[in-house]
VEXBAFI-678412 format. One line per field, with one value per residue (C-alpha): residue in three letters; x, z, y. Coordinates in pm, whole numbers, plus 50000, padded with zeros to 5 digits. Example, Ala and Ser with C-alpha at 12.3 -4.5 7.8 and 13.67 -1.06 7.14 Angstrom:
! VEXBAFI-678412
rest (Ala;Ser)
east (51230;51367)
up (50780;50714)
north (49550;49894)
***
This chain:
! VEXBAFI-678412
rest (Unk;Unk;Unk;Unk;Unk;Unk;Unk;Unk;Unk;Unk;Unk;Unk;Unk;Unk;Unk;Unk;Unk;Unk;Unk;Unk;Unk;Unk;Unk;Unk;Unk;Unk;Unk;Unk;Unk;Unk;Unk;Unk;Unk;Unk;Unk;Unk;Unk;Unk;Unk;Unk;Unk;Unk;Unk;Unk;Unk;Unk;Unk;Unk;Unk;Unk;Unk;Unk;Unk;Unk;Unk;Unk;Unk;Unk;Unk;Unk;Unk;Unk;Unk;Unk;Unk;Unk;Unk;Unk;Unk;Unk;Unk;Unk;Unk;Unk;Unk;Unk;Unk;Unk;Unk;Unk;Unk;Unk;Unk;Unk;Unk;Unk;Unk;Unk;Unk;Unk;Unk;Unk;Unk;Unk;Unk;Unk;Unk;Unk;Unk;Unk;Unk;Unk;Unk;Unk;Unk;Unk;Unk;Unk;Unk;Unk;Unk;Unk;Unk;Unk;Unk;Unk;Unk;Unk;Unk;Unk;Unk;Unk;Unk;Unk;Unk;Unk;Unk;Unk;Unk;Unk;Unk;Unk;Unk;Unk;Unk;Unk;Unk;Unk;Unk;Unk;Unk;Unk;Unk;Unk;Unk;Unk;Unk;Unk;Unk;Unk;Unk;Unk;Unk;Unk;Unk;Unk;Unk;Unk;Unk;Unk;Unk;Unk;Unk;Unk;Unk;Unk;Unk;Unk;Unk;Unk;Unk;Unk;Unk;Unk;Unk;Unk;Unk;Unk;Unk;Unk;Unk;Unk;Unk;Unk;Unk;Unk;Unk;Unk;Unk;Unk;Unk;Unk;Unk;Unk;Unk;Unk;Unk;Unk;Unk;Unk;Unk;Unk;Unk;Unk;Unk;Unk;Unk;Unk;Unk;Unk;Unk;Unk;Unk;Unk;Unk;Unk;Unk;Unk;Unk;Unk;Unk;Unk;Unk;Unk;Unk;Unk;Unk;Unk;Unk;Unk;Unk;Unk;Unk;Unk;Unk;Unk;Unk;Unk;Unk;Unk;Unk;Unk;Unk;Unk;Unk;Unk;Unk;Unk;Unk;Unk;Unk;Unk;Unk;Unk;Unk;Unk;Unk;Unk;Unk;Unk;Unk;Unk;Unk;Unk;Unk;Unk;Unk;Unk;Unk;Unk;Unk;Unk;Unk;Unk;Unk;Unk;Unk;Unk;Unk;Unk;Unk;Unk;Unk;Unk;Unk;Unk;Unk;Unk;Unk;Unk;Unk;Unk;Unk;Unk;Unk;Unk;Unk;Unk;Unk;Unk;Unk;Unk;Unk;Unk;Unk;Unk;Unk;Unk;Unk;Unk;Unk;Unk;Unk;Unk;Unk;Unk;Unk;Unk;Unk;Unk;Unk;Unk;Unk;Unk;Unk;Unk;Unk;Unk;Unk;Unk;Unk;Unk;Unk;Unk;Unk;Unk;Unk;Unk;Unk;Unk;Unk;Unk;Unk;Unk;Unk;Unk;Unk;Unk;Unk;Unk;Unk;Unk;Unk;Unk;Unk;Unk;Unk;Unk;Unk;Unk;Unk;Unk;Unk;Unk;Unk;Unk;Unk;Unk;Unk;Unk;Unk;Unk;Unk;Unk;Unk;Unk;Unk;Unk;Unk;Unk;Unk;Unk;Unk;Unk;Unk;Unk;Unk;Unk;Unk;Unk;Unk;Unk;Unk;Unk;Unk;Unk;Unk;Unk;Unk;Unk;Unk;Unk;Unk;Unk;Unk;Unk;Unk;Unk;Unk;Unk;Unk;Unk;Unk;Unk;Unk;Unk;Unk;Unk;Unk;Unk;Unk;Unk;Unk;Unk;Unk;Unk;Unk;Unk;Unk;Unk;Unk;Unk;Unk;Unk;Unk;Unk;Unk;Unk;Unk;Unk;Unk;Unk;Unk;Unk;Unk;Unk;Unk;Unk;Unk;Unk;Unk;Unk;Unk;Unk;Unk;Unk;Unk;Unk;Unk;Unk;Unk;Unk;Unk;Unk;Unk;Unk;Unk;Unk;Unk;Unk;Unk;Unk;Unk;Unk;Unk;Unk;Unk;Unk;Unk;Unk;Unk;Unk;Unk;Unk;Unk;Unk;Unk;Unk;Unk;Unk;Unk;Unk;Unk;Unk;Unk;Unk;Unk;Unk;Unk;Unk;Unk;Unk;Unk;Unk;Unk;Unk;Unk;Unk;Unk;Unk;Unk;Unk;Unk;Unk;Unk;Unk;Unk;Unk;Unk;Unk;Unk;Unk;Unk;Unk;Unk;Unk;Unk;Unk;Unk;Unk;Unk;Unk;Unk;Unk;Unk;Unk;Unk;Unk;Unk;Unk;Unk;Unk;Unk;Unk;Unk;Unk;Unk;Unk;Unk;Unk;Unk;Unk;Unk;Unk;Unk;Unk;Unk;Unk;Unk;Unk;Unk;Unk;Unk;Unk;Unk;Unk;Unk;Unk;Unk;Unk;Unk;Unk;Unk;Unk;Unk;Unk;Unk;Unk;Unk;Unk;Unk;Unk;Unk;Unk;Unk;Unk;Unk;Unk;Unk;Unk;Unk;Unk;Unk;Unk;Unk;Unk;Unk;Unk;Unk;Unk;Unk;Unk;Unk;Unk;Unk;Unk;Unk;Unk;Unk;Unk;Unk;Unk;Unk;Unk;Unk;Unk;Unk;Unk;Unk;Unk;Unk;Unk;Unk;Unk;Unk;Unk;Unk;Unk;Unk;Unk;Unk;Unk;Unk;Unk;Unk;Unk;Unk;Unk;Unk;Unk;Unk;Unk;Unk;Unk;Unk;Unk)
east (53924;54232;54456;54672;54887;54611;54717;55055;55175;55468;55351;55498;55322;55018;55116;55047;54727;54473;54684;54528;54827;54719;55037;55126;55356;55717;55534;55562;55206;55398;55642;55416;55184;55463;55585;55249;55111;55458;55484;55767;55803;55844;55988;55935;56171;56112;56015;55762;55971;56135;56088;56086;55918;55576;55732;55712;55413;55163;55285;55364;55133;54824;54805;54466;54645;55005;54830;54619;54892;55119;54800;54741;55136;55276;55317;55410;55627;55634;55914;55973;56360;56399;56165;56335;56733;56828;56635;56704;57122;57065;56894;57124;57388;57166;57110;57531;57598;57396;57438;57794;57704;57479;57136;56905;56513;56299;56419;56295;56345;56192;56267;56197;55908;56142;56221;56613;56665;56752;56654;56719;56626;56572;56300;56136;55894;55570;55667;55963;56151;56505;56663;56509;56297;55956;55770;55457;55739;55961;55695;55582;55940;56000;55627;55685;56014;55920;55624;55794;56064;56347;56644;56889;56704;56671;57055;57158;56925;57126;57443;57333;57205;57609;57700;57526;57676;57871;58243;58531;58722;59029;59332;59618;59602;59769;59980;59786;60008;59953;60069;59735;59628;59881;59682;59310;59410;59580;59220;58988;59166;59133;58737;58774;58538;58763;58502;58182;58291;58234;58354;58194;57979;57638;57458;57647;57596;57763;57948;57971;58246;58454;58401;58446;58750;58915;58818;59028;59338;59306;59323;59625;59850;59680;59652;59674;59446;59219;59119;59070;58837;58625;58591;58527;58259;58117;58054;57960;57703;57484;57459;57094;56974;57058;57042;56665;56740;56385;56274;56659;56703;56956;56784;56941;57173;57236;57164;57384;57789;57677;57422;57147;56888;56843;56610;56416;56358;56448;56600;56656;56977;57155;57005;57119;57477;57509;57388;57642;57970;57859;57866;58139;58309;58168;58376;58682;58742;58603;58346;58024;57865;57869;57743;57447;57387;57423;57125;56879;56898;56812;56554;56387;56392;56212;55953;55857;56008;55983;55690;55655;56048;56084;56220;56005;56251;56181;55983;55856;56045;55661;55399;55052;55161;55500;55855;55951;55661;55632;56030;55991;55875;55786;55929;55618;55492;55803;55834;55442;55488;55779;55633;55300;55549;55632;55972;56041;56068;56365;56482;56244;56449;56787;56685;56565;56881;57088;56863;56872;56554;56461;56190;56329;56387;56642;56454;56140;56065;56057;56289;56528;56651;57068;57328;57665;57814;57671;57901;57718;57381;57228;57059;56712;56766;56522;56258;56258;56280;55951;55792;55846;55796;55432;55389;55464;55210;54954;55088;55086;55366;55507;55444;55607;55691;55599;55827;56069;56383;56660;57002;56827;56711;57046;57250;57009;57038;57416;57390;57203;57484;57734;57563;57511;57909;57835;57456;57420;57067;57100;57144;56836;56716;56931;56828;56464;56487;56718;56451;56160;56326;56432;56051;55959;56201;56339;56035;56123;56498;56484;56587;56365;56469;56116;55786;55563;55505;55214;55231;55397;55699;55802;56103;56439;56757;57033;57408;57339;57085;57316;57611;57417;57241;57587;57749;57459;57479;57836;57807;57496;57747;57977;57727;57590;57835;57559;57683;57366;57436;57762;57635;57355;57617;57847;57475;57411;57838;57822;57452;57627;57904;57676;57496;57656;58044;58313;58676;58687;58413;58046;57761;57465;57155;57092;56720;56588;56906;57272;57391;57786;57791;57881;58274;58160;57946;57664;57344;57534;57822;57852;57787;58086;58302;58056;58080;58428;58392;58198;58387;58708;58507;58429;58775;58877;58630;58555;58767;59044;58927;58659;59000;59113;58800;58772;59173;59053;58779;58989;59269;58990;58914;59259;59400;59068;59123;59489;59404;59147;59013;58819;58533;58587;58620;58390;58583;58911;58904;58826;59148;59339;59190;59346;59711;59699;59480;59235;59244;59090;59015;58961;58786;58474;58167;58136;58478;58426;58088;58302;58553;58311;58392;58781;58713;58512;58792;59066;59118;59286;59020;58992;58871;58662;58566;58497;58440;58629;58732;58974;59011;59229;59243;59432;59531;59557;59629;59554;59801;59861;59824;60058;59949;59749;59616;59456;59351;59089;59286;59566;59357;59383;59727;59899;59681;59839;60183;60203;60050;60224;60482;60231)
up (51463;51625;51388;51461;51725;51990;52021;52170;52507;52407;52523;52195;51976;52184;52140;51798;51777;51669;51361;51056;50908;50892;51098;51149;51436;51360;51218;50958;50863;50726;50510;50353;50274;50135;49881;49786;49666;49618;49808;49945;50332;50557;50873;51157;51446;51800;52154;52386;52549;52197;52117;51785;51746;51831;51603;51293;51437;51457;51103;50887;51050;51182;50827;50670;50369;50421;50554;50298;50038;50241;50317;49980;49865;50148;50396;50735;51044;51368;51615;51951;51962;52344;52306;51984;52024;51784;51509;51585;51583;51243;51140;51243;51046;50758;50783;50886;50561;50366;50501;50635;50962;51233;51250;51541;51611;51469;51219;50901;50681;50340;50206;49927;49904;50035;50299;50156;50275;50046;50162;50569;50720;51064;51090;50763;50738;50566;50274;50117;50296;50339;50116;50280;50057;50227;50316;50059;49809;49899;49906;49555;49415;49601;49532;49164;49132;49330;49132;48756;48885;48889;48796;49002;49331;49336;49301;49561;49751;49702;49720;50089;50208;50113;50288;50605;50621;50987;50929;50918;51216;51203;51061;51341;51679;51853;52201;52478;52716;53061;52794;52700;52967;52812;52443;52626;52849;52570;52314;52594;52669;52265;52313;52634;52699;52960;53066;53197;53185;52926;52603;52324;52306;52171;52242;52508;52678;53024;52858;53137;53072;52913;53332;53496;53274;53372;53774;53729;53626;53815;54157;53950;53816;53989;53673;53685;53337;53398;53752;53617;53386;53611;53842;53622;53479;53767;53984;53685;53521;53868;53926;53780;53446;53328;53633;53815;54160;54248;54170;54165;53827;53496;53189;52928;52770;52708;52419;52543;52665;52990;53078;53142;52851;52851;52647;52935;52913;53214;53119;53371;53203;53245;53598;53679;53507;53682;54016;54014;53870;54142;54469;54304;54279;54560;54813;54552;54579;54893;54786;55007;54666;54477;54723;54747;54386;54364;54664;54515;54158;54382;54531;54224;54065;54365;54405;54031;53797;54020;54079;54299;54280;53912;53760;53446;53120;53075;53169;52856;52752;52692;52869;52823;52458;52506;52592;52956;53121;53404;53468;53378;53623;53530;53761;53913;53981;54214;54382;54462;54576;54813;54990;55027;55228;55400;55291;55344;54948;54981;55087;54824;54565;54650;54632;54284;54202;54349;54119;53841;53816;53628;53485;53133;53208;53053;52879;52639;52903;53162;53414;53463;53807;53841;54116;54081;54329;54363;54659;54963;54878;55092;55436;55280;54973;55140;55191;54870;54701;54925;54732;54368;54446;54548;54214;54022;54183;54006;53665;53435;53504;53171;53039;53149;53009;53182;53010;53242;53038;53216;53103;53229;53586;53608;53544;53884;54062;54004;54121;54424;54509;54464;54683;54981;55006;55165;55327;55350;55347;54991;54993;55133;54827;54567;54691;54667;54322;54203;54339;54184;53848;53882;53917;53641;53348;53471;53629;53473;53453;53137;53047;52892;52757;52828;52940;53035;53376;53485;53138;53067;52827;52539;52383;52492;52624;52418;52519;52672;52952;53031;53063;53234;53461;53531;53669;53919;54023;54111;54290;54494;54608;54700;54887;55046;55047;54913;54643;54482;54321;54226;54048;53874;53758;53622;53456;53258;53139;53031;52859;52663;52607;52464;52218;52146;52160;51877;51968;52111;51909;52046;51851;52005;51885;51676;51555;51236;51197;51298;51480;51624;51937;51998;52145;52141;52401;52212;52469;52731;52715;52481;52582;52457;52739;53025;52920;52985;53327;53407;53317;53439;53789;53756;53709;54005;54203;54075;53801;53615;53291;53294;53224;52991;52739;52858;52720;52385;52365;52439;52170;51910;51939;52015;51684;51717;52052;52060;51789;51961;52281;52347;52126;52335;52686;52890;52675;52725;53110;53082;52927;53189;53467;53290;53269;53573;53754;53980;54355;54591;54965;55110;55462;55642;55567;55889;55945;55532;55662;55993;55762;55516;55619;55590;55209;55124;55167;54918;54661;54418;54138;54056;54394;54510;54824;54839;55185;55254;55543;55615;55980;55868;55572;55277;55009;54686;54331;54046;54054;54464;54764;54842;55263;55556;55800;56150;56173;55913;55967;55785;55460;55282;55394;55274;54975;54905;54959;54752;54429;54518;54187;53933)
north (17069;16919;16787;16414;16583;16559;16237;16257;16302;16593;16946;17089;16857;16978;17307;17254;17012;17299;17438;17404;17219;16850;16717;16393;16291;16097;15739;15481;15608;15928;15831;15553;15836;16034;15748;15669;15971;16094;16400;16582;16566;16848;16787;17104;17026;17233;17251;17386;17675;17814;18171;18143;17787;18039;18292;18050;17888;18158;18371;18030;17740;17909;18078;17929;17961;17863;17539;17436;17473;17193;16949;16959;16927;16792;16549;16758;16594;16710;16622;16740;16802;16743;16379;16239;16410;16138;16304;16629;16542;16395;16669;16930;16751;16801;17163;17190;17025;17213;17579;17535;17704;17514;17530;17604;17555;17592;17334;17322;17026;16939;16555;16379;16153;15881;16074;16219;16573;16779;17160;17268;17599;17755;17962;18068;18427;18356;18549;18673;18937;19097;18843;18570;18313;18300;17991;18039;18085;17830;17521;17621;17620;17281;17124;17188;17037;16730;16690;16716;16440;16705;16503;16790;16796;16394;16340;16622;16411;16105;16265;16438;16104;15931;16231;16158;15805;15796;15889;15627;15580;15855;15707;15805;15905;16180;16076;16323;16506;16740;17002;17003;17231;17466;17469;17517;17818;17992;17889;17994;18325;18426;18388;18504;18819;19041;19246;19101;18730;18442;18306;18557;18892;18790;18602;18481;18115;18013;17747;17502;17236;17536;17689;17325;17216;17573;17547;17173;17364;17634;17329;17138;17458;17699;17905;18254;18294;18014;18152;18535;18325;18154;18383;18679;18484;18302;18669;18865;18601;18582;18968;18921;18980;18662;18494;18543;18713;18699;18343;18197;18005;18070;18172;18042;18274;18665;18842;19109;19110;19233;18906;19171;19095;18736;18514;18421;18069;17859;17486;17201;17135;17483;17458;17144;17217;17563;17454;17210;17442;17718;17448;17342;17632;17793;17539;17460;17855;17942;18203;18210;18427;18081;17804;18045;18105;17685;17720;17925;17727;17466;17647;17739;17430;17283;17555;17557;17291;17017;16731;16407;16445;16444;16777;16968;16951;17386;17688;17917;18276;18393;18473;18670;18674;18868;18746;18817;18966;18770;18856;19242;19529;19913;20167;20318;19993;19898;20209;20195;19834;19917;20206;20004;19791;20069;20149;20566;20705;20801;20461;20286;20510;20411;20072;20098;20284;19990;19715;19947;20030;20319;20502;20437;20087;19857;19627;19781;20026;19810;19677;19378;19357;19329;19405;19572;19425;19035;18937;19033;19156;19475;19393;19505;19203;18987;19175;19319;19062;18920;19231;19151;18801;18902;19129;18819;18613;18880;18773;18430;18191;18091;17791;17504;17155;16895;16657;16430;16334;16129;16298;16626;16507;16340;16697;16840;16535;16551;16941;16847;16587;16826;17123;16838;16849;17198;17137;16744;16831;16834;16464;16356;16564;16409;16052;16148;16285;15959;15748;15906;15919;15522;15455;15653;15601;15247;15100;14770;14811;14878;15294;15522;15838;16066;16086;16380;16326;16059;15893;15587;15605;15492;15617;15431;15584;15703;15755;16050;15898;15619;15821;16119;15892;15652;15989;16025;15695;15772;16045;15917;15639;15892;16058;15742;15457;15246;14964;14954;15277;15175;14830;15095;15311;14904;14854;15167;15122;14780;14871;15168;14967;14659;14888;15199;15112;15031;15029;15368;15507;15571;15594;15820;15604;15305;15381;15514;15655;15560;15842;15918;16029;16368;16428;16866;17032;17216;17326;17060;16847;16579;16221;16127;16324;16237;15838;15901;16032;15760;15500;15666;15665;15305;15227;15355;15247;14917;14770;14868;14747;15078;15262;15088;15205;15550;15539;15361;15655;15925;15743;15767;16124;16225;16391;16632;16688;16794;17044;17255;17122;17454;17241;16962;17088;16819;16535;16760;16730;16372;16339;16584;16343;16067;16199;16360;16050;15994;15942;15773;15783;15396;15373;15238;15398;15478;15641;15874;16004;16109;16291;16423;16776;16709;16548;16859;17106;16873;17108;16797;16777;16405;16268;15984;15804;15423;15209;14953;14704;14981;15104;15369;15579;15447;15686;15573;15612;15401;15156;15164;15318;15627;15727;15546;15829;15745;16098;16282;16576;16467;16389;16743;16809;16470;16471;16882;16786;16459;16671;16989;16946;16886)
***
């Protein structure tokens, strides 16, 4: 019989409706429970596409059991990480402070009957094994101790819950200099993987704002290290594996040095990050390989993630029980399925050999597809790929979550923005997805965080949706010259700056718990760093007083940053933009769409566009205007020569 969860709208709380733990959503209802009958709480944080969320789900909470032991102990939470981040960040500080390492999903959490963490795991076996306390064995010892009043586990309690209090604001700050650049290169190149690309061995992530922050000094120094970076990175990491060469799409990371193995779950936000890094990228350094990589993330997200113009928050690692079979492909199926095509055998085998395809396979006997040589793929890529797209069609899509959450549309939006500098029919799709998401998660004006798709939502935005969002509404203006995405973009600052702002510092959510905002990039940059680009891009484009917060932000979290900004690289570049500053291109709408092509090929990283009465084009700084060109030709040149001594 299905248990509370049946009742919500999240996909992983669905996932978990016919367990025979008697679950109870995040409610008042809960806790009360818990203090009544005083009972401990446990708290099981996850999401729909998480590997080993359906690990721990089908050996701990489908055990008959495992689950009658908690709904007779217990009172058992569960919280979707991706619809309630503001419990999941408070969490996570739990189970940092506890374990002195960070934690992961899923997140395990067991409370006092006031609801005071005191224990925090990951993933937990059903029983003891390898060293590793096991569930059945762990409740017991915790049941036990709640239940006798244990004067020891009650004041660790206490003492956590002080712990957890939001931090002070930092006593000095540290003057920021262009010499900053200097500190990042040489942090990034001691994580720096030489071989295949990226910032550690295993598991290996594509680190985003690390890639973006580096590109940016590559254009202002041009860099020697920071472009053998990026680029070593950006062509090895789309080769395949990894990256989905027959459905287009990043998984999200490698469990291998080489991106071949990944865990294959697709997000929206790696998607929407990478798709915009690789356009990006792709015209910044001239590299054909790139814009189409940024193309076909596009392309996937469109075919498969994407509904009445809202995109799907993730697409499952599982499928038909096992992790990557829909991805994988067995030798002897392949070469059958080309020469049914009617490719020759011996040309069927030397295209197998060149996708490294084998009969041993690379992946549990079975194949992931990857090129050597990703630059210009062989004449016959097409149609090949045509023929493992139709063997996939015989097998179950993954899962997917249905779940529309505004900082992740915003990140794809953004992408698609960022691709129409190269195709401007990628604007047309940008707009359309902006709209739809307006209509769905502002229909009132008011922000919502998430919803799964044709429900109404609830939950309200935190920092990360304004800030997310505000950037999108930028760059749609950019795109469009229409004001009413730049007064959007003034509307979600001043609302993040009503709420979640004090004197430099930002808080992430004010809810159940009071939650700092994070300056680090974790899964995707922190809201902290994109807040700043947005209100750096307001103060250029609108009014100077947008500066003058970003400065008091980046003043707050300066002493941190000047240490090591390799954990800060999204904030990091915020603050390069500032010392190096923006610049801006003043003209009629009319006479910027003319020159759109001429804009696209300025290689300065801190550009924007804004139409004016202008019937020339005014070049200008912060503080004034350094050029006035008559000819769109001149644009790229005069901007070159004018930062050619930075």
């Amino acid at each position: 019989m299905p248990n509370r969860l049946a009742n919500e709208d999240s996909p992983y709380l669905q996932q978990h409706k016919n367990n025979p733990v008697d679950w109870y959503p995040w409610c008042d209802e809960a806790f009360a429970r818990a203090r009544e009958e005083n009972r401990p709480i446990f708290i099981s944080i996850g999401y729909s596409s998480c590997h080993w969320c359906h690990v721990m789900e089908h050996e701990v909470f489908e055990n008959e059991s495992i689950a009658a032991y908690l709904n007779a102990h217990f009172i058992s939470i569960k919280v979707d990480r991706e619809e309630r981040p503001d419990l999941d960040k408070y969490y996570q500080e739990v189970h940092q402070l506890l374990n002195r390492r960070a934690g992961g999903w899923p997140a395990s959490i067991f409370c006092t009957p006031d609801n005071k963490p005191f224990y925090a795991g990951t993933y937990i076996p059903p029983t003891t094994r390898e060293r590793m306390l096991g569930f059945t064995e762990l409740t017991e010892i915790i049941a036990t101790k709640v239940a006798e009043g244990d004067e020891k586990l009650f004041q660790n309690a206490d003492e956590i819950q002080n712990y957890l209090k939001p931090e002070d604001r930092p006593k000095e700050a540290t003057v920021l200099k262009p010499s900053l650049a200097t500190g990042f290169v040489k942090q990034a190149l001691h994580n720096f993987e030489s071989t295949h690309g990226g910032f550690s061995q295993q598991p290996k992530f594509p680190h985003t704002s690390t890639l973006n922050a580096l590109l940016d000094i590559v254009l202002l120094q041009n860099d020697a290290d920071a472009k053998t970076m990026v680029t070593q990175t950006l062509s090895t990491m789309h080769r395949g594996g990894m990256y989905d060469l027959i459905d287009g799409g990043f998984c999200r990371y490698s469990v291998d040095p080489e991106w071949l193995v990944p865990h294959f779950e697709k997000m929206t936000y790696d998607n929407g990050l990478l798709c915009e890094l690789y356009a990006r990228a792709g015209r910044m350094l001239d590299d054909a390989s790139y814009t189409r990589t940024a193309a076909e993330i596009a392309g996937f997200m469109a075919a498969k993630m994407q509904e009445d113009g809202l995109f799907y928050s993730a697409s499952d690692a599982d499928s038909e029980g096992e992790e990557g079979t829909y991805f994988i492909v067995a030798y002897d199926v392949a070469k059958s399925a080309l020469i049914e095509e009617g490719f020759a055998g011996d040309d069927a085998d030397a295209i197998l050999e060149t996708l490294h395809v084998t009969p041993n396979g690379n992946f549990e006997g079975k194949n992931i597809l990857w090129l050597s040589e990703p630059l210009a793929r062989p004449e016959w890529f097409a149609s090949v790929r045509d023929v493992f797209l139709r063997l996939r069609t015989e097998r179950e899509y993954p899962f997917i979550d249905r779940k529309i959450q505004t900082s992740w549309n915003a990140m794809m939006i953004r992408g698609l923005f960022e691709l129409g500098k190269s195709d401007p029919a990628y604007i047309e799709k940008a707009v359309s997805a902006l709209k739809a998401l307006q209509d769905f998660l502002m229909p009132d004006g008011t922000l919502y965080h998430t919803a799964l798709i044709h429900s109404t939502p609830k939950i309200g935005a935190f920092l990360e949706d304004y800030a997310y969002l505000g950037t999108a509404f930028v760059k749609a203006y950019e795109a469009t010259y229409d004001e009413t995405y730049l007064m959007q973009a003034q509307q979600m600052a001043n609302r993040a700056l009503e709420t979640l702002y004090d004197n430099g510092r930002w808080y992430f959510s004010k809810g159940e718990f009071v939650t700092d905002a994070d300056p680090t990039d974790s899964s995707y940059p922190g809201s902290v760093g994109v807040m700043v680009d947005l209100l750096l891009s307001l103060g250029i484009l609108v009014e100077e007083k947008y500066r003058r917060f970003a400065f008091k932000t980046l003043e707050y979290y300066s002493a941190r940053l000047a240490k090591t900004p390799i954990y800060f690289p999204y904030l990091f570049n915020q603050a390069l933009r500032y010392l190096f500053e923006d610049l801006v291109v003043k003209a009629d709408a009319e006479r910027l769409a003319s020159a759109a092509g001429n804009l696209s090929t300025v290689t300065y990283p801190y550009l924007h566009v804004k139409a004016t009465d202008d019937d020339a084009y005014m070049l200008c700084g912060v503080q004034s205007c350094f050029a006035q060109l008559k000819n769109a030709d001149e644009i790229a040149p005069t901007i070159k020569e004018k930062f050619s001594t930075i």
